[in-house]
C-alpha positions as CSV (number, residue, x, y, z in Angstrom):
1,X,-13.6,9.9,-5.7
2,X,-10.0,8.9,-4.8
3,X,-8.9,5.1,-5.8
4,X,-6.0,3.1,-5.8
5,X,-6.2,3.3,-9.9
6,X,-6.6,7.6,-9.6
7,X,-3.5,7.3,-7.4
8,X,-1.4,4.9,-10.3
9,X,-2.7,7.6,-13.0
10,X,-0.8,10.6,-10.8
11,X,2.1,8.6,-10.3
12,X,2.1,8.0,-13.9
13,X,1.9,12.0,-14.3
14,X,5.0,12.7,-11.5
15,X,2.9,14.0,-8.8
16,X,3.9,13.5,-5.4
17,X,3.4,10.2,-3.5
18,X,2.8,11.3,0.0
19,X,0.1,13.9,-1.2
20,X,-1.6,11.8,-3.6
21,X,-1.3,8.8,-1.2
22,X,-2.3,10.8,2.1
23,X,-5.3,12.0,0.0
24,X,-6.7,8.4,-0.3
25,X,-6.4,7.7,3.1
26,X,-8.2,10.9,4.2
27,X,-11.1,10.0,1.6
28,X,-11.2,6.6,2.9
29,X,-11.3,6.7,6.3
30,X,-14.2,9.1,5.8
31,X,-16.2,7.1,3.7
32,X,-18.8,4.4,4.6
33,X,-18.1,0.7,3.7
34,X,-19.6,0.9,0.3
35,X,-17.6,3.3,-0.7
36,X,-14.5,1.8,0.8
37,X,-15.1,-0.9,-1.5
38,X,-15.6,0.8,-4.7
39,X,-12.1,2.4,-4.1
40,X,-10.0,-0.6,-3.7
41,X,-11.7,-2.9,-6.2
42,X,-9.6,-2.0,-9.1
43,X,-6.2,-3.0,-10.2
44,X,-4.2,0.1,-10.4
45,X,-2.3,0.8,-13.1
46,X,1.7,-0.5,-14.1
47,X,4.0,1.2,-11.4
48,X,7.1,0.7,-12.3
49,X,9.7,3.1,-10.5
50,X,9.9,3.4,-7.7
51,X,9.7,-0.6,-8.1
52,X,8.2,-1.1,-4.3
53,X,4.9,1.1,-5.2
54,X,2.6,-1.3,-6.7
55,X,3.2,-3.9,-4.1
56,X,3.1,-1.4,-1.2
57,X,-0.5,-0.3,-2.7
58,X,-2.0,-3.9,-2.9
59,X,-0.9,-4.1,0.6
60,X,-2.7,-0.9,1.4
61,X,-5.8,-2.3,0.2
62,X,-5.4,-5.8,1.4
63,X,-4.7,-4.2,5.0
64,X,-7.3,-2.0,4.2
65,X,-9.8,-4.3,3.3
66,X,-8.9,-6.7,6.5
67,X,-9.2,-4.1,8.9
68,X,-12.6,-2.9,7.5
69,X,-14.2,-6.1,6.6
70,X,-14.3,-5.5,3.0
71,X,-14.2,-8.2,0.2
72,X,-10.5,-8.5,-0.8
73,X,-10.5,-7.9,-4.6
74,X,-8.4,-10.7,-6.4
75,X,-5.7,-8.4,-8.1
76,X,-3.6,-7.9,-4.7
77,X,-2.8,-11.4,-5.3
78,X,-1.0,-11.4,-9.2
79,X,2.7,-11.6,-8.8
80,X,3.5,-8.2,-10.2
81,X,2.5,-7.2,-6.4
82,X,5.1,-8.7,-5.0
83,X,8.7,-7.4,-4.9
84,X,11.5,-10.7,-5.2
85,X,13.0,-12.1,-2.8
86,X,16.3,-10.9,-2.7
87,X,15.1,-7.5,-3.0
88,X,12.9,-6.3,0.0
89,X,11.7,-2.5,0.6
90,X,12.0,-1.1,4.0
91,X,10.2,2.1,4.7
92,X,11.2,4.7,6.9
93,X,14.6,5.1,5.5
94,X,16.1,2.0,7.7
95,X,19.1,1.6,7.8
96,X,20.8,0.7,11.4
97,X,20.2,-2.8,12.0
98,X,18.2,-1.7,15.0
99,X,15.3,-0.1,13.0
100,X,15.4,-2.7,10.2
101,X,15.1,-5.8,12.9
102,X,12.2,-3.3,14.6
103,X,10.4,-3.2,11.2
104,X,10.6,-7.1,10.3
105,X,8.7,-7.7,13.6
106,X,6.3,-4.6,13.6
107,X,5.2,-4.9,9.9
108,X,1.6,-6.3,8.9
109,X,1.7,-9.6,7.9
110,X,0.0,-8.0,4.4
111,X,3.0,-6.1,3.6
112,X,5.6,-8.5,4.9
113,X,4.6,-11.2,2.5
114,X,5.2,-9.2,-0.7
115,X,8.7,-8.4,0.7
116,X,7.7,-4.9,2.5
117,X,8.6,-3.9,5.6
118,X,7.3,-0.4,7.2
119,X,5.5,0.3,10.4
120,X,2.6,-1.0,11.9
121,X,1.2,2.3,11.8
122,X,1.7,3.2,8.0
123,X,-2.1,3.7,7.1
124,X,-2.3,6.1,10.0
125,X,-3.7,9.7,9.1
126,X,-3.2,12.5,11.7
């Protein structure tokens, strides 16, 4: 089974992010609610570099666990999932103030409060 904590171990082992990160969404949205639940309830892993991961992951699973009526485990909450103040990720590669002012208003409120900014359609899987 896929889990936020599988997908801090590949990181950990330089495998790619949008594979390893696509895959959990695939196994997810198959999945039935218990099984939603056992693969967010653990903390993942220290993700350090890029520095934006770990608090882009905890709000995966927070959006995750909001949109599926899941119990929001506690760990999204510890500081280390949030990125400071001063230093906000925005996805997508904006940069022209157009793109960066669309992201502050399209972003879910559970990325936008740890500082991260990326489309409201993010989590979506093809």
């Amino acid at each position: 089974m896929r889990s936020i904590v599988e997908i801090s171990r590949l990181l950990k082992q330089n495998q790619s992010f949008p594979i390893i990160f696509g895959n959990f969404l695939d196994e997810f949205y198959r999945s039935n609610n218990d099984r939603r639940s056992e693969m967010i309830k653990d903390c993942p892993e220290n993700i350090e570099n890029p520095e934006y991961l770990g608090p882009f992951l905890a709000g995966t699973v927070h959006k995750l666990a909001n949109d599926f009526q899941l119990e929001l485990p506690i760990w999204v909450f510890d500081p280390k999932f949030y990125l400071p103040g001063d230093k906000p990720y925005f996805g997508s590669r904006a940069t022209k103030k157009l793109r960066t002012r669309y992201l502050l208003f399209e972003t879910p409120a559970e990325f936008a409060h740890r500082n991260i900014f990326v489309s409201s359609n993010c989590l979506s899987r093809v």
